[in-house]
C-alpha positions, -999 to +999 in steps of 0.1 A: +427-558+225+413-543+195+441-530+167+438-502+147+453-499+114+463-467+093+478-461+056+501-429+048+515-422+017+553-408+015+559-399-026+553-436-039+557-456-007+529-465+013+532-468+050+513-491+072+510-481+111+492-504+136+485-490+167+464-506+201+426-489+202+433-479+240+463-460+232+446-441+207+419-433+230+426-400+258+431-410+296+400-405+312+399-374+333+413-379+369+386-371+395+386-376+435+360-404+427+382-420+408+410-418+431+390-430+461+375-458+436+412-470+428+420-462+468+395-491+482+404-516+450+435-514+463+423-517+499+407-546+493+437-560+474+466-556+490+454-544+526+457-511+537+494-504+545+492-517+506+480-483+497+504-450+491+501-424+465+531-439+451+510-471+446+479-451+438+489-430+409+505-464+392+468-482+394+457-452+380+484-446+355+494-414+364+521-389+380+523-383+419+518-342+412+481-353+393+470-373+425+481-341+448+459-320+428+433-331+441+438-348+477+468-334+498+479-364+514+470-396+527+456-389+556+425-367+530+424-397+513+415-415+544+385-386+550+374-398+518+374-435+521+356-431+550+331-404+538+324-427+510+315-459+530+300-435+556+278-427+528+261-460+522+249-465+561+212-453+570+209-435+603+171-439+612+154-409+631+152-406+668+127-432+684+127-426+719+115-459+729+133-478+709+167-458+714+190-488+729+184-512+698+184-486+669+223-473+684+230-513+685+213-512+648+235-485+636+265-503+648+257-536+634+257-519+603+290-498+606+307-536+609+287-548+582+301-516+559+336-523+571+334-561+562+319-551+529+348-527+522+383-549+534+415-523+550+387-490+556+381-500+593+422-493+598+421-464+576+395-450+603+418-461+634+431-426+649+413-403+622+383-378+634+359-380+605+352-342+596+336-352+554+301-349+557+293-387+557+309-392+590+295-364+608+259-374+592+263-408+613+276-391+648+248-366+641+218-395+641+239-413+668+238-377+692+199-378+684+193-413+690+209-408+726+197-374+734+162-381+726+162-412+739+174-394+777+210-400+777+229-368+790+248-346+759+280-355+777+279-391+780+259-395+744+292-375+726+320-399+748+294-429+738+296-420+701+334-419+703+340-454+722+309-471+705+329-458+668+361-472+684+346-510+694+331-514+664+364-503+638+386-526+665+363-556+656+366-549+622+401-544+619+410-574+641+383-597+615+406-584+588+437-595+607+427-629+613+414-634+577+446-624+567+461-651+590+440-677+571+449-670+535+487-664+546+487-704+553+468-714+581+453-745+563+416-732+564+395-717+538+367-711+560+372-683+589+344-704+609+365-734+611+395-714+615+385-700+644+373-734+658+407-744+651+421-722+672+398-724+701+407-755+705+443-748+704+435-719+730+417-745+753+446-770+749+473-744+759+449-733+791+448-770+800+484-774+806+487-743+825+500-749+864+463-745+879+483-736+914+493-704+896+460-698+869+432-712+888+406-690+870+420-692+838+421-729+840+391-737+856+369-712+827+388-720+801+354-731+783+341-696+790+375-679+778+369-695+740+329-698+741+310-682+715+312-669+675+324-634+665+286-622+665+275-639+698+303-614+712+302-584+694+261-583+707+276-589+741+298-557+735+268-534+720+248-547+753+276-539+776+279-504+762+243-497+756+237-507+789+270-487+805+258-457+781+223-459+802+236-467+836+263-439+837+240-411+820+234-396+852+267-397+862+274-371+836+242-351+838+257-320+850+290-318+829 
């Protein structure tokens, strides 16, 4: 760090003061960029529970009262994590004959945001986005399924369920990583969860088939396939639902 020195004169002694650059410099002016900047560092750190304003205001060397001044709580800053990675996704416009795959494309993408951005998918667990970002996604998402047929009813539950399967994946991909740097002898997540597929098809094998006959006898199906080869068999499950059960709803 870069010193800086400085000469006073008292009568006929001369003083030499050296003082640190940084501290000489004033803070720089606390904004709510700045706090959700310092919000998702430490998201990405130290996981989400690893974030209070407690532990905010130290990362941004500051008081408690300062944060409060500009988000109310914890559960704003959460609005304005999300807003901010809510932000950065691209909702196309409405194609009607290509409706199914650009709501499966819009989902893709939310994952991809919350794997980019480590501890936001649990800070969107139980919260109802109401920042502008969020509402600019369920808004494309309502016009995707309206004009592509699907009844306002069952396009608004959709957008609700669809938002919950994708932050669920998210947040459990975060969990298991976790699991592998907390000492699971892996530093590769696919190999990890090979590891433990085979661990899960081991434990199936010594079940009592009398008493788990399916389990036992699918136990390949049970641990079959990656963490993308399901997560497209849960966008087609609920594209498909979404399509089968508009009607259902039509007159709600």
């Amino acid at each position: 760090m870069e010193k800086r020195t400085k000469t006073f004169r008292a009568g006929p002694v001369r003083i030499r003061v050296t003082t640190d650059d940084a501290a000489a410099r004033p803070k720089e002016r606390l904004t709510r960029e700045r706090i959700v900047d310092a919000a998702m560092d430490l998201m990405a750190e130290k996981g989400y529970d690893g974030v209070s304003m407690r532990s905010l205001a130290r990362a941004l060397d500051t008081g408690q009262a300062s944060l409060y001044a500009h988000v109310a709580n914890k559960e704003e800053l959460d609005q304005l994590v999300i807003d901010r990675i809510c932000s950065e996704l691209d909702v196309p416009e409405p194609d009607p004959e290509n409706w199914a795959e650009q709501l499966k494309q819009v989902l893709r993408d939310c994952l991809e945001l919350y794997r980019a951005h480590p501890g936001t998918a649990r800070a969107a667990m139980g919260m109802i986005p109401t920042q502008e970002g969020g509402l600019r996604i369920a808004e494309g998402m309502l016009a995707i399924c309206i004009r592509g047929g699907v009844s306002p009813q069952a396009a608004a539950w959709f957008c609700d369920i669809a938002a919950l399967f994708v932050c669920a994946v998210a947040y459990e991909e975060q969990i298991w990583t976790q699991r592998m740097v907390d000492g699971a002898g892996h530093d590769d997540l696919h190999e990890f969860h090979e590891d433990v597929d085979g661990q899960l098809m081991a434990a199936f094998g010594q079940l009592p088939a009398d008493r788990f006959p399916f389990v036992t006898g699918y136990a390949r199906e049970l641990t079959a396939g990656d963490g993308d080869e399901r997560l497209e068999f849960g966008l087609d499950l609920l594209v498909s639902g979404l399509e089968a059960a508009s009607e259902r709803y039509r007159d709600r």
